[in-house]
C-alpha positions in Angstrom: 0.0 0.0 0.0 2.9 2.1 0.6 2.9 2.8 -2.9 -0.3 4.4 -3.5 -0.1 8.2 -3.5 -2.9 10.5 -3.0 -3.1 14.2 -4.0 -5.6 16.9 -5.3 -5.3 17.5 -8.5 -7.2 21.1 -8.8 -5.6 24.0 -7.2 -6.3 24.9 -3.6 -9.2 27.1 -2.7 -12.8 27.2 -3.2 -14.7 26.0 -6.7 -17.3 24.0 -8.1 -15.3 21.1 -7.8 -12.4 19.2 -6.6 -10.5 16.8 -7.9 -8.6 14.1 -5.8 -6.4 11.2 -7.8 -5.3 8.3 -6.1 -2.8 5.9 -8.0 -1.0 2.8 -7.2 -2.0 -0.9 -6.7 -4.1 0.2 -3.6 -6.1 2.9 -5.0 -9.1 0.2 -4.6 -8.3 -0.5 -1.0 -8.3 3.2 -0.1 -11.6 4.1 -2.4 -13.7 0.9 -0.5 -12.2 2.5 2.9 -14.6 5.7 2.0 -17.5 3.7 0.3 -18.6 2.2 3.6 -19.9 -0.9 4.1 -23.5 -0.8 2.2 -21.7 1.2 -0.1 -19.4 -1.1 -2.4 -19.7 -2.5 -5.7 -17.4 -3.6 -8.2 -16.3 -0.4 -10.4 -15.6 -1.0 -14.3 -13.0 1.0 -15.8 -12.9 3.9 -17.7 -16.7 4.4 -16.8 -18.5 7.5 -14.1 -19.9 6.4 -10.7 -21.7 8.6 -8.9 -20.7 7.3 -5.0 -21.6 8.4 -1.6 -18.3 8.7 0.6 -18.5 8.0 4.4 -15.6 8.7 7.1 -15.0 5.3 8.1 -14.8 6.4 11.9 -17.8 7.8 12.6 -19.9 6.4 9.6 -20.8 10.1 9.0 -21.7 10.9 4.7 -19.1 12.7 3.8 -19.8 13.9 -0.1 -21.2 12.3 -2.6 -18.8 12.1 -5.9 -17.7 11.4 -9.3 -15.2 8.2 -9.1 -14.0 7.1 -12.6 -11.5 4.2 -12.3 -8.7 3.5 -14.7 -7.0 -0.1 -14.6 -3.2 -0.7 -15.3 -1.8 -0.3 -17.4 -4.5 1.8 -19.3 -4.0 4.9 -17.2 -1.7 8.4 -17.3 0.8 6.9 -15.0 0.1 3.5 -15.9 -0.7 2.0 -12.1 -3.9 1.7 -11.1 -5.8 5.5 -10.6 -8.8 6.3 -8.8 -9.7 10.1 -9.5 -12.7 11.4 -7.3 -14.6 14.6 -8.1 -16.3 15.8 -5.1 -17.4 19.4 -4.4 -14.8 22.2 -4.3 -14.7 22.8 -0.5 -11.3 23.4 1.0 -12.2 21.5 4.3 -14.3 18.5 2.6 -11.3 18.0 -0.1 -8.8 18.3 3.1 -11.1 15.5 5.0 -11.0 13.1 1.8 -7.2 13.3 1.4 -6.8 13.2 5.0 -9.0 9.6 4.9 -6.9 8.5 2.2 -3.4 8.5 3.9 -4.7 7.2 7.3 -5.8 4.3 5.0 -2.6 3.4 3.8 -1.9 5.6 0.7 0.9 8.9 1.4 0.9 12.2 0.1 2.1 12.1 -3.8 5.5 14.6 -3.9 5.5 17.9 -6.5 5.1 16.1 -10.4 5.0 12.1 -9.2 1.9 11.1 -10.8 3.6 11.7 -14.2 7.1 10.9 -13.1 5.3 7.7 -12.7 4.3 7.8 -16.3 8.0 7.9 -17.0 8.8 5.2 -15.4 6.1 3.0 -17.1 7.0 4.2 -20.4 3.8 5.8 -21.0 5.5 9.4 -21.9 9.2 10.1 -22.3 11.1 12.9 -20.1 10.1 15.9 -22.6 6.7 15.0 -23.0 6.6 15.3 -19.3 8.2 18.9 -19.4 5.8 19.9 -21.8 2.7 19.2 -19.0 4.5 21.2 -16.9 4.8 24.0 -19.5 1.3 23.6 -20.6 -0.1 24.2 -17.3 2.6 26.9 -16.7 1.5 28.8 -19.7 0.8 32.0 -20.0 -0.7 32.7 -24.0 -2.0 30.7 -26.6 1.3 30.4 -28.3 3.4 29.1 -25.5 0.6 26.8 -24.7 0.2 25.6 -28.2 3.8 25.2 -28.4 3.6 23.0 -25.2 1.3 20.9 -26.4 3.2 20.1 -29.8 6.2 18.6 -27.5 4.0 16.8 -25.1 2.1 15.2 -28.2 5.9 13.8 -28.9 7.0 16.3 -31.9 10.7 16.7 -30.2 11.0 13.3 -29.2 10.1 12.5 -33.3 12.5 15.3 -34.3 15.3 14.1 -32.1 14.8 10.0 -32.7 16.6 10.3 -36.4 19.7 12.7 -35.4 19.9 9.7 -32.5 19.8 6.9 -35.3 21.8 9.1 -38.0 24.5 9.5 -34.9 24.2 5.9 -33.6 25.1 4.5 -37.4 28.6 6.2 -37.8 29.8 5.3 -33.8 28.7 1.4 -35.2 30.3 2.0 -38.3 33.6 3.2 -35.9 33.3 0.6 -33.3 33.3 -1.8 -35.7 36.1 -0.7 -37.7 38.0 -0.4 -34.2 37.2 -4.2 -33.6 37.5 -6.2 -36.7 39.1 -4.1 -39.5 43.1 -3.8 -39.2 43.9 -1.2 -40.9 42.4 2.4 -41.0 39.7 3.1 -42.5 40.0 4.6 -46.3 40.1 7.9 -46.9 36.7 7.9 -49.1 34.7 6.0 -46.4 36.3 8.8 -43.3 35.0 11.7 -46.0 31.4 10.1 -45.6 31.5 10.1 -41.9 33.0 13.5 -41.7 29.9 14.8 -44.2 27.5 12.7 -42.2 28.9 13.9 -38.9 28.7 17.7 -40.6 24.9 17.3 -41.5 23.7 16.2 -37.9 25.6 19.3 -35.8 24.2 21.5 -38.6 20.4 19.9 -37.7 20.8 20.3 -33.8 22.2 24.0 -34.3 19.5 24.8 -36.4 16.9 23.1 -33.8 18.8 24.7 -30.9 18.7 28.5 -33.2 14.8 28.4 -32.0 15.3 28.8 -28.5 15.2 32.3 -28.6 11.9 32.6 -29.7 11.5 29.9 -27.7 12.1 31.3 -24.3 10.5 34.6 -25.4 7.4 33.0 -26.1 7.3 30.5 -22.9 9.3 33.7 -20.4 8.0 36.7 -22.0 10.3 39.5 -21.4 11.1 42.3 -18.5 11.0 45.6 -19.6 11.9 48.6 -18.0 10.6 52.2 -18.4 13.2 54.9 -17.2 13.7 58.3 -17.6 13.8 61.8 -15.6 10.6 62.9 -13.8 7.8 63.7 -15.9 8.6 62.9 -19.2 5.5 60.6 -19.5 6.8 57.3 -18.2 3.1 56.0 -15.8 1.3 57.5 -18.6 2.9 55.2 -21.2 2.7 52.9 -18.6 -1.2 53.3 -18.1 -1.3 53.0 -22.0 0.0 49.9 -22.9 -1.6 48.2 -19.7 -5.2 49.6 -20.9 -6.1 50.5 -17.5 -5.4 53.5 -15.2 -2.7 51.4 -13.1 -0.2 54.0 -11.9 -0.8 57.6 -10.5 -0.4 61.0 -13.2 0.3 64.2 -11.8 2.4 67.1 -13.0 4.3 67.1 -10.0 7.8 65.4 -10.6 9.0 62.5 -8.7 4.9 61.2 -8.3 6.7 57.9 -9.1 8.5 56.6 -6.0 8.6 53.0 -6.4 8.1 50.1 -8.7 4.9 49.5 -10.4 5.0 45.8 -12.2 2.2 44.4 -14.7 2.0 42.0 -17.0 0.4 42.3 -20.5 0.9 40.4 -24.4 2.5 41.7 -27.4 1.9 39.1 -30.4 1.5 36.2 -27.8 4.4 37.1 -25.9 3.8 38.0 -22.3 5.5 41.2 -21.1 6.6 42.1 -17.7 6.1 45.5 -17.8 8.3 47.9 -14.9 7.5 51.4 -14.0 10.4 53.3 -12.3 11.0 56.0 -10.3 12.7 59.1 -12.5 16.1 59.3 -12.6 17.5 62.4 -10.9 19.6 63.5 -7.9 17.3 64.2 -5.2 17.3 65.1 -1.6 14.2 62.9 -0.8 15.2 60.0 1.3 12.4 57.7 0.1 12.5 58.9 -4.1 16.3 58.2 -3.5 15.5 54.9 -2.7 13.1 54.7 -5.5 15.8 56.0 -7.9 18.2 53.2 -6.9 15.7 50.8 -7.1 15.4 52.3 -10.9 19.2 51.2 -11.6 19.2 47.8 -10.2 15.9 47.3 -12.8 17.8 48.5 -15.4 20.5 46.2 -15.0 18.3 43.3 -14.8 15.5 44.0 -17.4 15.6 42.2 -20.8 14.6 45.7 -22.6 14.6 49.0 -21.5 12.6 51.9 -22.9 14.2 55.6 -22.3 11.6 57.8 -22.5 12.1 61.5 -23.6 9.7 64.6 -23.9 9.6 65.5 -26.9 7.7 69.4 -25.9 11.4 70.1 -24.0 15.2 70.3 -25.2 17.0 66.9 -24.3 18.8 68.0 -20.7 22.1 66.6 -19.5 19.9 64.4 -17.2 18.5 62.8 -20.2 22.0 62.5 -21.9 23.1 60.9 -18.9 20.3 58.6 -18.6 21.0 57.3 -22.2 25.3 56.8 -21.8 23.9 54.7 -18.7 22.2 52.5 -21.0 24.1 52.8 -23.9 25.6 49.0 -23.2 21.9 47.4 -22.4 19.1 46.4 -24.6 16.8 49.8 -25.1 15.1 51.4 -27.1 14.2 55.5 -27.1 10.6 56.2 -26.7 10.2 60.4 -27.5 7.4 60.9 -26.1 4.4 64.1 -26.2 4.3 64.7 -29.7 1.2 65.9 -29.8 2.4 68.9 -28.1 4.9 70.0 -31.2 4.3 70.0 -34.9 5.6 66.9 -36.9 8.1 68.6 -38.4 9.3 69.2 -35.0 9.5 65.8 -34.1 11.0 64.9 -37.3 14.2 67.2 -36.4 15.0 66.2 -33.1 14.8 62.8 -34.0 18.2 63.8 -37.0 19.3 65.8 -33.9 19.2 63.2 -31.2 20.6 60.5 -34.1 23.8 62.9 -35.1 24.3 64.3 -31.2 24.6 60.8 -29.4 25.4 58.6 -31.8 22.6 56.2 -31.3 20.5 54.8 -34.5 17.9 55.9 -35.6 15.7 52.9 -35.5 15.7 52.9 -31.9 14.0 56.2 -31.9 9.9 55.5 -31.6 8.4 58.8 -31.4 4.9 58.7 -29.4 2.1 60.1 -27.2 1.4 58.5 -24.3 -2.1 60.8 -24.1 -3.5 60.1 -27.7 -2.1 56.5 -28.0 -0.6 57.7 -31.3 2.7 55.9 -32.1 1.7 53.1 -29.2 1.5 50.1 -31.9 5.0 50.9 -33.6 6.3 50.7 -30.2 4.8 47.4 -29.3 6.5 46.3 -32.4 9.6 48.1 -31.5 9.5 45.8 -28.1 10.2 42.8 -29.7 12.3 43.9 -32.6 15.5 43.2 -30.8 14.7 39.5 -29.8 13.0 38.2 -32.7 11.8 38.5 -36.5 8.3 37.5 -38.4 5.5 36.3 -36.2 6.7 33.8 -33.8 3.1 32.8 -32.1 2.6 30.7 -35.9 6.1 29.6 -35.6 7.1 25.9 -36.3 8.4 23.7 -33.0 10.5 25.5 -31.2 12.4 24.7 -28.0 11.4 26.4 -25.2 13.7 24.9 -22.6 16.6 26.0 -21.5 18.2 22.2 -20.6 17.5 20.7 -23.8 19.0 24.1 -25.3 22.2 23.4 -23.3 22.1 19.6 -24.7 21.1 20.4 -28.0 24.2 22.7 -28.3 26.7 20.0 -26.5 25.8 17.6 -28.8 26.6 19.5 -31.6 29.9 20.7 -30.3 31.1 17.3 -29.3 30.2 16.1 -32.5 32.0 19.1 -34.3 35.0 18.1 -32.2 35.0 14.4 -32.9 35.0 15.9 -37.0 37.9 17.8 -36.3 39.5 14.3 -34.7 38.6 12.7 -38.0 40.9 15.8 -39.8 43.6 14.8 -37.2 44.0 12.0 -37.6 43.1 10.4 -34.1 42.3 7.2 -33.4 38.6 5.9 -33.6 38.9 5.4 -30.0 39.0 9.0 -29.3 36.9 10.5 -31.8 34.3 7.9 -30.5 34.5 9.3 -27.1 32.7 12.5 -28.6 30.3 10.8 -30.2 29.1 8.5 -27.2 28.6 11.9 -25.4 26.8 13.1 -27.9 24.5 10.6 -28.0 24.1 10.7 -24.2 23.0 14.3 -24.5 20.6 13.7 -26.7 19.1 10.7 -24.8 19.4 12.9 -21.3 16.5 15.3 -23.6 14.4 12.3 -23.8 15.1 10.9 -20.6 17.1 7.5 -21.7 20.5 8.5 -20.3 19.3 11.1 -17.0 20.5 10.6 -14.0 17.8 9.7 -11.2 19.2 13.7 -9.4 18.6 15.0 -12.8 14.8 13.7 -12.8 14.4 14.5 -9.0 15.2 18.3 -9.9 13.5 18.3 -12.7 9.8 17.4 -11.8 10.4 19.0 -8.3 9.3 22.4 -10.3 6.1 20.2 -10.9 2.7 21.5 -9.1 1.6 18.0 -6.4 -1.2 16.3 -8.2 0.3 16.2 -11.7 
């Protein structure tokens, strides 16, 4: 029994209903515990029972549920799995699970229902990432790019790099064990072209990760710039919502203000600073160096400018402080100057500081007019096209790693080739390329590996 685990599968809190799931050879055991003793009758699987559930202490009717059963090895994880819907009562779901572990099952530990799958073969390692990701995500794209690798399209876009890999190390091994002499210099061109063709495939797979992690991360972004030049207005704009305070006094602004909004799919963490001055203020001179350590962390940052004023020596200094980072220039209020206005201190900013031109967005926060070039201008610097329609991309920042090992231990076992080394040492490359690739899948990761991995898993999945 002490393999049964017990968990609730719905998130904590209050709702319409509540799902428990029990797995493991006494699921049965611990379901005819709760279905008292005029209560019991054999359960079919795969079909809805609607039971009454009694605490086996005091007899008392507990709820009255939804059990479907699911018989090994037809089930997610492939042991037996009992999954309960009851009502959505904190204190009646923490009674059920309660009954359940003083009736032999334990408490299921973050992601072992579906490191359970694993085990039985039912789902390899990133198909069980990708549930993970699923339920982490935050738009349609990363979830429809989640649900791609749990429905195997990694695994099937790995499996013939692994065979195409696996064919030269026989070819090698072979040669090592029953051919005398070397092998000839036509047949050591093949390998090297074969060996060529799979690094270029895993770079080109491991290429998509930055659209990868964009669309599954989303990006930070940071507005700076000195006090009132527009920066919770532009903030209030792209949100949609009156989120942070507008006055015309300066320094309104005294600490951070994060939301979260989309851009093409892509979720934005968006950052509204204090402005950036020197200040005798204790608490804005808090909020000002709160500002800088954003800056220095933030993906993108927008320096915003006032386009109704002459750029000041706080704004000159604002932008050399950036001048290293990802930014972009948002010139803001130019619906307070003519266009032609606008047009010149955007030549005059480009020639003074030396910055291109492209980075310069000229909007107004008020009228919302330039707003969409900036959204675009957002994630210009991390990716091209329209990523949310993209192809499979990898969204993981392990199999990224792996995906680039591989192809540099297979560049370097090339170069061995060139060098004439032996097949024993060129070999060695290839085996640990191989590895990585099978650690992706799960054939060749370590049992710590696994244990890290699905402890980022929610308990119940």
């Amino acid at each position: 029994m002490k393999n049964t685990i017990v968990a609730l599968a719905t998130p904590t809190g209050r709702s319409g209903i509540g799902v428990i799931r029990l797995s493991g050879e006494g699921s049965l055991e611990v379901l005819a515990k709760l279905q008292g003793s005029n209560n019991k009758f054999p359960l079919a699987p795969r079909r809805a029972y609607l039971i009454q559930l009694f605490d086996p202490e005091s007899k008392d009717l507990i709820d009255s549920a939804i059990v479907t059963f699911f018989k090994s090895p037809n089930s997610f994880t492939g042991d037996d799995v009992v999954e309960l819907s009851c009502h959505g009562s904190p204190v009646l779901l923490r009674q059920i699970v309660d009954i359940c572990l003083s009736s032999g099952a334990r408490l299921a530990k973050p992601g072992e229902f579906t490191l359970r799958a694993l085990a039985n073969g039912k789902i390899d390692l990133a198909e069980a990432e990708a549930i993970r990701d699923l339920i982490d995500a935050q738009t349609k794209a990363s979830a429809r790019q989640a649900v791609r690798q749990m429905r195997g399209e990694l695994s099937l876009r790995l499996q013939p790099l692994k065979d195409e890999l696996l064919d030269v190390i026989v070819l090698l091994e072979s040669s090592l064990e029953f051919v005398e002499d070397d092998l000839p210099e036509i047949q050591i061109l093949r390998v090297k072209e074969k060996l060529t063709a799979i690094a270029e495939k895993t770079r080109e797979l491991a290429e998509t990760f930055q659209a990868g992690k964009l669309i599954r991360e989303g990006l930070r972004v940071a507005l700076v710039g000195r006090p009132n030049v527009g920066k919770s207005s532009l903030f209030n704009a792209l949100l949609g919502s009156e989120r942070a305070i507008v006055t015309e006094i300066p320094g309104t602004t005294r600490d951070q203000l994060h939301e979260s909004f989309t851009i093409n799919d892509v979720p934005v963490s968006l950052i509204d600073t204090a402005g950036l001055r020197e200040t005798t203020d204790t608490v804005e001179s808090i909020g000002v160096e709160r500002s800088r350590a954003t800056i220095a962390d933030a993906d993108l940052v927008i320096v915003m400018l006032d386009a109704s004023e002459q750029t000041s020596d706080e704004d000159r200094q604002i932008l050399k402080s950036v001048k290293d980072l990802n930014y972009i220039v948002a010139l803001n209020k130019i619906d307070k100057v003519p266009s032609t206005d606008v047009d010149r201190m955007v030549a005059a900013e480009h020639s003074s500081l030396g910055y291109l031109r492209e980075r310069i967005t000229p909007i107004s926060a008020k009228t919302g007019e330039g707003l969409d070039e900036l959204r675009t201008a957002i994630l210009d610097p991390f990716s091209r096209g329209d990523i949310s329609t993209s192809g499979l991309l990898i969204t993981d920042a392990r199999h990224y790693d792996l995906l680039i090992r591989t192809a540099t231990e297979i560049a370097q076992s090339s170069e061995g080739l060139d060098q004439k080394l032996s097949e024993e040492i060129v070999l060695v490359g290839l085996h640990n390329a191989l590895r990585f690739l099978g650690e992706i899948t799960g054939e060749t990761t370590t049992e710590d590996m696994l244990t890290r991995i699905f402890s980022t898993f929610c308990i119940g999945k």
